[in-house]
C-alpha positions as a Python dict, from the first residue, in 0.01 Angstrom:
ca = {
    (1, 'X'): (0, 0, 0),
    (2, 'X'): (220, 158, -300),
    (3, 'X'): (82, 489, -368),
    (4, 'X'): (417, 558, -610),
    (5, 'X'): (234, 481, -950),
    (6, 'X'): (526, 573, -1185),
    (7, 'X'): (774, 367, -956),
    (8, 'X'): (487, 74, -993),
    (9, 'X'): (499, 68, -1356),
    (10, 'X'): (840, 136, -1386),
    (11, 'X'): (990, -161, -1201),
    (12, 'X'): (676, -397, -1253),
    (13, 'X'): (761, -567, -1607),
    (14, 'X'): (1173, -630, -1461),
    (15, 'X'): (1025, -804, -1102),
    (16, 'X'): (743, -1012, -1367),
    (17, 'X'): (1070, -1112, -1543),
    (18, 'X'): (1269, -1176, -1293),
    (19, 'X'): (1015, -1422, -1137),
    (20, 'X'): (927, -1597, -1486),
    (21, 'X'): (1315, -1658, -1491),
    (22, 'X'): (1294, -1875, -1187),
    (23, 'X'): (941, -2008, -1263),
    (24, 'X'): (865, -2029, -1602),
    (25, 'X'): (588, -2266, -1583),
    (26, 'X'): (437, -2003, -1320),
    (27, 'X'): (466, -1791, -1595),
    (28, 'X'): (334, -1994, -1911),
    (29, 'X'): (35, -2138, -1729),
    (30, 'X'): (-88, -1791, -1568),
    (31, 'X'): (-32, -1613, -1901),
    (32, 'X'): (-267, -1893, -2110),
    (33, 'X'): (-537, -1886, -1909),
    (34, 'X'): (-536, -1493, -1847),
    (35, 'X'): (-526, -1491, -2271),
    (36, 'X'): (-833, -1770, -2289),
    (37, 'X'): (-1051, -1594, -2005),
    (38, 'X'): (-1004, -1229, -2068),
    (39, 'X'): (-1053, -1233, -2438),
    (40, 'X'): (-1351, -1074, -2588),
    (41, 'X'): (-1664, -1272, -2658),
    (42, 'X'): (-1942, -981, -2618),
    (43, 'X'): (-2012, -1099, -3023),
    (44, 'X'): (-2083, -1459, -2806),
    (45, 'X'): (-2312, -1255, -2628),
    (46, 'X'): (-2054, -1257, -2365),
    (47, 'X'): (-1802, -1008, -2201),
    (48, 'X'): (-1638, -737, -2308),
    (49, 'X'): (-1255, -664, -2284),
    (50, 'X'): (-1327, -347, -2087),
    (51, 'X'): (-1617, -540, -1902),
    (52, 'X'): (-1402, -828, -1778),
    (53, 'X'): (-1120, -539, -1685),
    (54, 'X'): (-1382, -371, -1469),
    (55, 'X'): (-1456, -683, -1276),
    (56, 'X'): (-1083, -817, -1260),
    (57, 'X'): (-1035, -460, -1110),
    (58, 'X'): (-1322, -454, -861),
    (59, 'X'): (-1193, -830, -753),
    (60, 'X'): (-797, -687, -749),
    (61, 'X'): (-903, -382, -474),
    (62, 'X'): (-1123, -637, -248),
    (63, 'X'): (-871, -845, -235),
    (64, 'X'): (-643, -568, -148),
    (65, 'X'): (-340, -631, -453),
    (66, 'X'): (-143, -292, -539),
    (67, 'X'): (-54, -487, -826),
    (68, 'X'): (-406, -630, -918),
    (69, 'X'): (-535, -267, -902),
    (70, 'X'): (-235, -65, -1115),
    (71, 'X'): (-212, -374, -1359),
    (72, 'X'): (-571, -399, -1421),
    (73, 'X'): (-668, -23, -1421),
    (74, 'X'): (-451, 20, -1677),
    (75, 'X'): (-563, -254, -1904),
    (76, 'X'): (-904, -100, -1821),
    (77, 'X'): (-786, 246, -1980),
    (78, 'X'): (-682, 9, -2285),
    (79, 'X'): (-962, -159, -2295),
    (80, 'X'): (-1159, 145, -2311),
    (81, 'X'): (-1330, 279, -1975),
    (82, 'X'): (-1345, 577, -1862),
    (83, 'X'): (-1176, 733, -1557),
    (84, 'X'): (-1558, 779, -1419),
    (85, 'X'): (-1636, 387, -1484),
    (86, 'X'): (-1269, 276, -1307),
    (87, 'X'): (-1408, 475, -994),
    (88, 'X'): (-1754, 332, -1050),
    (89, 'X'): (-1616, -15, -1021),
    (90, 'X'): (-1435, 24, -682),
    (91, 'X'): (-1721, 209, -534),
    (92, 'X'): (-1950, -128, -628),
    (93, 'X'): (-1616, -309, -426),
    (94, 'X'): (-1594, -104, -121),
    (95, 'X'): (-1952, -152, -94),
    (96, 'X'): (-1849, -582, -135),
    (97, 'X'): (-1556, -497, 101),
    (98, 'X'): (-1651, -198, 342),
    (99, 'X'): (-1381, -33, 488),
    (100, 'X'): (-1029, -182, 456),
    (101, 'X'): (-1146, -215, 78),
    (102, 'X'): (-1204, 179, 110),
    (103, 'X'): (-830, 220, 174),
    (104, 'X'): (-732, 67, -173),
    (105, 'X'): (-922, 357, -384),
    (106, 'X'): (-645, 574, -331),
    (107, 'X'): (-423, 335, -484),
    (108, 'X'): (-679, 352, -774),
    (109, 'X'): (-670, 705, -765),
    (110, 'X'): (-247, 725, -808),
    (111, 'X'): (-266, 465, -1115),
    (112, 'X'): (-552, 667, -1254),
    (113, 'X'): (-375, 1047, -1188),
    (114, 'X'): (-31, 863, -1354),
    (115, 'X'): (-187, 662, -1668),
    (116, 'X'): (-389, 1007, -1749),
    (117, 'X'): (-127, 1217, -1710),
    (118, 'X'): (146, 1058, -1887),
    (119, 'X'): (166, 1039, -2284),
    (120, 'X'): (87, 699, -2460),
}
């Protein structure tokens, strides 16, 4: 568990690179159907960005990903939500995931505390 938030995002984008550099397809493939799947389509009477975040969150902390939870908290705070509705969506996980899941809301917590605290 990385609890380091500003170390996450720091180093994050150069070990993403680093990998697509050895496997670009990896890369490519992940990125196009991230793109088709997490687009809006709420005027489809589908999802919203910040809904889809919320839920790619909530999956990210019960499955126990540091980098599932920093990465999509922060495209949650893009997308719109609210440090209340980040929270709200890994309460509805721990109560998926019980305990261990429990653990991973601090790691919530240190992306939240860094993303708010530090200037656009």
């Amino acid at each position: 568990m990385n609890h380091n938030a500003a170390e996450f995002y720091q180093s994050w984008p150069g070990k993403m690179g680093a990998m697509k550099a050895h496997a670009p397809d990896i890369g490519r493939s992940f990125s196009a159907m991230f793109q088709s799947l997490m687009k809006d389509s709420a005027a489809e009477g589908g999802l919203s960005v910040k809904q889809k975040e919320l839920i790619a969150l909530g999956i990210g902390i019960a499955s126990r990903c540091d980098a599932c939870i920093y990465s999509h908290v922060e495209k949650c705070l893009r997308a719109g939500a609210t440090g209340k509705e980040v929270m709200d969506a890994a309460g509805v996980a721990v109560m998926m995931g019980g305990g261990p899941v429990f653990t991973y809301t601090t790691v919530v917590a240190a992306a939240l505390d860094h993303l708010q605290s530090t200037p656009a």
